[in-house]
N, C-alpha and C positions, 0 to 999 in steps of 0.2 A: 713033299716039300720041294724038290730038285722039280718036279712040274709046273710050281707055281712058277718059282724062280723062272722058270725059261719061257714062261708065257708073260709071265711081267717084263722080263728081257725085249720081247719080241713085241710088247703093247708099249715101250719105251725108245726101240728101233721105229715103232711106228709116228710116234708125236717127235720125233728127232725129224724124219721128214718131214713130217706136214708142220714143223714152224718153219723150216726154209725156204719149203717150195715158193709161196708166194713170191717172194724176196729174189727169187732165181730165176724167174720168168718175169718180174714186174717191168723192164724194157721192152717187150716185144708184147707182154698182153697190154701197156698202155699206148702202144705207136699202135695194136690193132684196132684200138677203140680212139684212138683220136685223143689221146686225153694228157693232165700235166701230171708231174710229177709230184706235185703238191698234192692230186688227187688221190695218187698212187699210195702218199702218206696217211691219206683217209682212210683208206683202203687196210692200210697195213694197222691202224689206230683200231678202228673196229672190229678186225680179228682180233686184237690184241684186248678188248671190251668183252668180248664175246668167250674169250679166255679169263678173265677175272670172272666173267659171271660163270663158267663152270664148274671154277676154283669155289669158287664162294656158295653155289647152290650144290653143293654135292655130298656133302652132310645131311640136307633135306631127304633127297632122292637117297640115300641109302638109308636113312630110316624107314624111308617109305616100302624102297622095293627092291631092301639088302643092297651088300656092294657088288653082287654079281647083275645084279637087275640093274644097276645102275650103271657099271660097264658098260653092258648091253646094248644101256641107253646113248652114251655117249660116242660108242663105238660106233654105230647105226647112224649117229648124227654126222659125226665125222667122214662115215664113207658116202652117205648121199650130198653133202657138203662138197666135196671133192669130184665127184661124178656130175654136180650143176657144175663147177666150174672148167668144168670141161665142154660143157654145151656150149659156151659162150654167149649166151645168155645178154640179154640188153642190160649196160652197166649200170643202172641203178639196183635191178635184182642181184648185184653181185656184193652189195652192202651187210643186206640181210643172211645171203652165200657166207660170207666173211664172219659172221658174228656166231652161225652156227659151226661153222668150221674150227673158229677158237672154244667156241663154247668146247666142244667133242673131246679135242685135246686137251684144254684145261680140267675136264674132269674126270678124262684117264689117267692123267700125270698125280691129281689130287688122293684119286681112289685108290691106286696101287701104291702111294708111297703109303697110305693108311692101311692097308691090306699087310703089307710087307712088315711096316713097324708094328703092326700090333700082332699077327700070326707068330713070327720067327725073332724068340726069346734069345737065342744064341745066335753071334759073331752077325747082326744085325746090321752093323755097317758095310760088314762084304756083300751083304745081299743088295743094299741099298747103294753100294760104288759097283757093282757091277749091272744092274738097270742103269744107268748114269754112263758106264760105257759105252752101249749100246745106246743112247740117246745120244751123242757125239760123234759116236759110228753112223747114223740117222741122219746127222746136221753136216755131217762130211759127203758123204755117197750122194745128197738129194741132187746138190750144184751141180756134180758130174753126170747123173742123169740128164737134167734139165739141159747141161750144155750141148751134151749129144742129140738132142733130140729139137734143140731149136738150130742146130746146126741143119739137120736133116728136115728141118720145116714142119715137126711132127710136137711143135711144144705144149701145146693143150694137152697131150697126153701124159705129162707130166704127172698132172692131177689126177691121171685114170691107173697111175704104178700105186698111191698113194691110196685109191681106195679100194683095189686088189688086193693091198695089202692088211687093210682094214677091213674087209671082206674075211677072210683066212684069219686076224687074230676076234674076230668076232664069232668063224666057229667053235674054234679052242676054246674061248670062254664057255659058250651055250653048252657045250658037248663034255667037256673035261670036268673028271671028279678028280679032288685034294685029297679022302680020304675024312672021315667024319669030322675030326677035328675043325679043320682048314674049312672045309664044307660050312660049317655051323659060323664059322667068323665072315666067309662070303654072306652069309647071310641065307641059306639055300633052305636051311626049317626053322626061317626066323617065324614064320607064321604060328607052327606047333608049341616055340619056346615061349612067347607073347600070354600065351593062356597055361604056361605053367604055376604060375604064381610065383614064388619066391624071385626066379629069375628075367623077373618081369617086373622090378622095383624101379619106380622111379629115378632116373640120374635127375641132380642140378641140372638146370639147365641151361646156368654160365658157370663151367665148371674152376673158373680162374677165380680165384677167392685172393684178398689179402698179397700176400706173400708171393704166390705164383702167378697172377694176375701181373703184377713188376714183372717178373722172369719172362711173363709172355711178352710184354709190349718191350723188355730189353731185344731179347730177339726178335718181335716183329723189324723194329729197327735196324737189326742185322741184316736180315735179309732183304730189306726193301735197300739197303746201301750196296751189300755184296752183289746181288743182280745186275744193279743197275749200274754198276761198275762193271761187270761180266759184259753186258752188253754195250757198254759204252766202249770197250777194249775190240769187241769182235767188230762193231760195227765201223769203227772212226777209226781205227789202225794204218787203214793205209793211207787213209787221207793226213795223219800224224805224220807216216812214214815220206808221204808228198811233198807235205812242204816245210819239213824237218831236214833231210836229208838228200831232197831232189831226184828223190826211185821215182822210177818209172810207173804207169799205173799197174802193168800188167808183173813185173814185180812186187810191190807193194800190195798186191790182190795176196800174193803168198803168203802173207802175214799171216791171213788171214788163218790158210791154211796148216801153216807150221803152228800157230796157238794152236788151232782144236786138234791136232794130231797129238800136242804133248798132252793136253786137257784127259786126251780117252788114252792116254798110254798111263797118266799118272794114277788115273781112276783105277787101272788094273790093281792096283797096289795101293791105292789109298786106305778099304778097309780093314787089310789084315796088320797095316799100320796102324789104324785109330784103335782097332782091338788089340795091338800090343801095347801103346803106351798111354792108352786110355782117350777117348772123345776128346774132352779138355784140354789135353795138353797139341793133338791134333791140330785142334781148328786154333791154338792160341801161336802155336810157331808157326802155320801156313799164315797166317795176317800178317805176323810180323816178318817173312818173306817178302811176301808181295810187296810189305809198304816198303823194305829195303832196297825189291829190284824195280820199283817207281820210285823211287829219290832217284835211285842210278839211273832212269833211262833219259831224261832231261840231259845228262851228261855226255851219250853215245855220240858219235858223230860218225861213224859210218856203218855200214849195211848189216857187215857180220858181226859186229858189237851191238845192235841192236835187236838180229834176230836171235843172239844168244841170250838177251833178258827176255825178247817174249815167249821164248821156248820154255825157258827158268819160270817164267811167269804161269804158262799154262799148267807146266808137275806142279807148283809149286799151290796155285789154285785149282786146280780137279778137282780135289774131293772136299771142299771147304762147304759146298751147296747140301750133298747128300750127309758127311757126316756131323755136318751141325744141325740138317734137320732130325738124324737119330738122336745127336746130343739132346738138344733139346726137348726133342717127346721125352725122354728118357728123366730129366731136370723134373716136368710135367708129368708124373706118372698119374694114371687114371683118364689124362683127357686125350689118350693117341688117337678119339675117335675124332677129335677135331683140330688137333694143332696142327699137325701138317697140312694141312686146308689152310689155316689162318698164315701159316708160315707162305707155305705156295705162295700164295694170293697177297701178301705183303712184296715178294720178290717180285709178282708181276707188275704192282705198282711203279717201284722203282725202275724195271725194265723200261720203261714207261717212258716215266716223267725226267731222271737221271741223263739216258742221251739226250734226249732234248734242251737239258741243261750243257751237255758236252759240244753238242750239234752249234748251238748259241756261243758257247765257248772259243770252240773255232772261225766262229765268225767275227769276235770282235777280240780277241784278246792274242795273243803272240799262243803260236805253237808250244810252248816248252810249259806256257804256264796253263794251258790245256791240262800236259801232264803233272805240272804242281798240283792243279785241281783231285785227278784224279787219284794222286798220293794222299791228300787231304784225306779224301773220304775213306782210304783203307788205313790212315790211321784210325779214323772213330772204329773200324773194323777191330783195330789192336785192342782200344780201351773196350769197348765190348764185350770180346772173346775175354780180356782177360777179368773183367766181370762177374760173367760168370766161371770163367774159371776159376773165382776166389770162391763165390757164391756155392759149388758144387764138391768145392775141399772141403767148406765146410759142412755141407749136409753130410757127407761122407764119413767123415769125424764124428759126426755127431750120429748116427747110424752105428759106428763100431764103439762109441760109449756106452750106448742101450744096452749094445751086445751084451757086452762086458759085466756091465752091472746086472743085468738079466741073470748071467751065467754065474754071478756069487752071489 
């Protein structure tokens, strides 16, 4: 089990770099090819397409050729993805580069959150807030590479740390045994179990019926709002911080950096909190934080009252992504082979479409109401979480009356 963990760990350090990398060299590989920044946005769309669709086909691919086969796959895509984008390559081939490269990441992020919730029965959110750390450790360290390396005029290699490192967690997969259990949920003698009979019963094949069908599409909604909030906070911070408070750009880049430092510090401690006072109550007082410390930051007016909400902001959201996605398989029992996929791949939407509406926001509306906006949408975060927070006291309830009556 401590095996898996530290290779999910380290396949989660992996997709923590390769979503920034882009993003940290996009000035110097577009002045290399001549090209705008608008392009650049295409660029980054299409990764970010090519990342829904690994999200979304990756339930395919592990039916077909188990979840270690399909790591494999994705891994493999991802490292040769990263190693073209190093060749520099004439920029139209770097489209189809782009969509394989998200594909690779989206469907390691997909597999291993399903591998992880559906293997490891106990204290399931620390396994899952700590991948999560190490993906923020991932999205912290890439910039610093890349800026050392476009300093020293070496920036394409960027791409080539990223698939060395994709290279190495590609061994560990091929090469590493779990132990028969772990082994058989990878998928490793799904071939022998297929012609056992009994455990070769047909599932539904939309396993969301009625009742938990609502429960899914309440959280797909959660999470295509929380990402896209996530990523509207990481990306637009300093340009809020610009012409909010009149920081510098090269301060105001800090923002950036003081969020995801709190983000992978609060992650340390997010899941042995959701497992003491339960999932529910978790993900229902971290929203109502956040929407607290967004009504307050419209109010800040200077530097260190505003880096003390996004600091607040980053513990306060860490573990909101990983442990609502264990909440919710959890709500959904029976279908862990596909909600985290469907969850994933809801949040990448929102990543999406979400800035885009923030990005527009700042173009025509006053800074302060930028951050009204973004209050807005963590409060439907509030009515959500607390949702299902009703929603899941009551199954619970209704769980220990069976008991009850069972046992007289």
């Amino acid at each position: 089990m401590k095996r898996l963990i530290w290779i999910g760990c380290l396949s989660y350090f992996l997709i923590g770099l390769a979503h920034v990398v882009l993003g940290s060299v996009l000035p110097v590989l577009l002045e290399h090819y001549g090209r705008e920044y608008s392009e650049g946005g295409t660029l980054i769309f299409t990764q970010f397409a090519g990342f829904l669709g690994g999200v979304l086909v990756s339930p395919i691919l592990n039916k077909k050729f188990g979840k270690r086969g399909g790591l494999l796959i994705a891994v493999s895509m991802l490292c040769a993805a990263e190693l073209a984008y190093m060749l520099l390559l004439p920029w139209e081939w770097l489209y189809p580069i782009a969509a394989c490269a998200g594909f690779g990441f989206g469907m390691i992020e997909a597999v291993i959150g399903t591998i992880i919730i559906a293997a490891i029965k106990e204290k399931t959110a620390v396994a899952m807030s700590r991948l999560e750390v190490l993906f923020g450790v991932g999205a912290m360290v890439m910039p610093l590479i890349a800026s050392g390396m476009i300093t020293q005029g070496l920036w394409r290699f960027s791409f080539l740390v990223i698939s060395l490192f994709a290279l190495v967690t590609l061994l560990f997969w091929s090469k590493s045994s779990f132990g028969e259990t772990i082994n058989a949920e990878l998928g490793v003698k799904k071939a022998t179990a297929s012609l056992s009979g009994s455990d070769s019963m047909p599932k539904k094949a939309f396993p969301y019926q009625g009742k938990s069908l609502w429960i899914l599409l309440m959280f797909m909604l959660f999470f295509f709002i929380y990402v896209g909030t996530e990523m509207s906070l990481a990306n637009f911070m300093p340009a809020i911080l610009i012409e909010k408070i009149g920081m510098k750009e090269a301060g105001a880049a800090l923002s950036v950096t003081c969020f995801w430092v709190a983000m992978s510090i609060g992650r340390i401690f997010a899941g042995t909190i959701a497992e003491r006072i339960h999932y529910r109550v978790y993900v229902f007082v971290s929203c109502i934080a956040a929407l607290i410390l967004l009504a307050i930051f419209p109010f800040t007016a200077s530097i260190w009252s505003s880096f003390v909400v996004i600091l607040l902001l980053g513990l306060f959201m860490s573990g909101i992504f990983s442990i609502a996605l264990v909440f919710a398989s959890k709500m959904l029992a029976g279908s862990e082979e596909s909600t985290p996929s469907i969850l994933i791949a809801s949040g990448g939407v929102g990543g999406a479409l979400i800035p885009l509406l923030t990005g527009w926001s700042m173009d025509h509306l006053k800074v302060n109401q930028t951050s009204w906006m973004l209050a807005l949408f963590t409060l439907f975060m509030v009515i959500l979480s607390f949702a299902a927070f009703q929603i899941q006291r009551k199954q619970r309830g209704y769980k220990e009356q069976q008991v009850i009556q069972a046992g007289l």
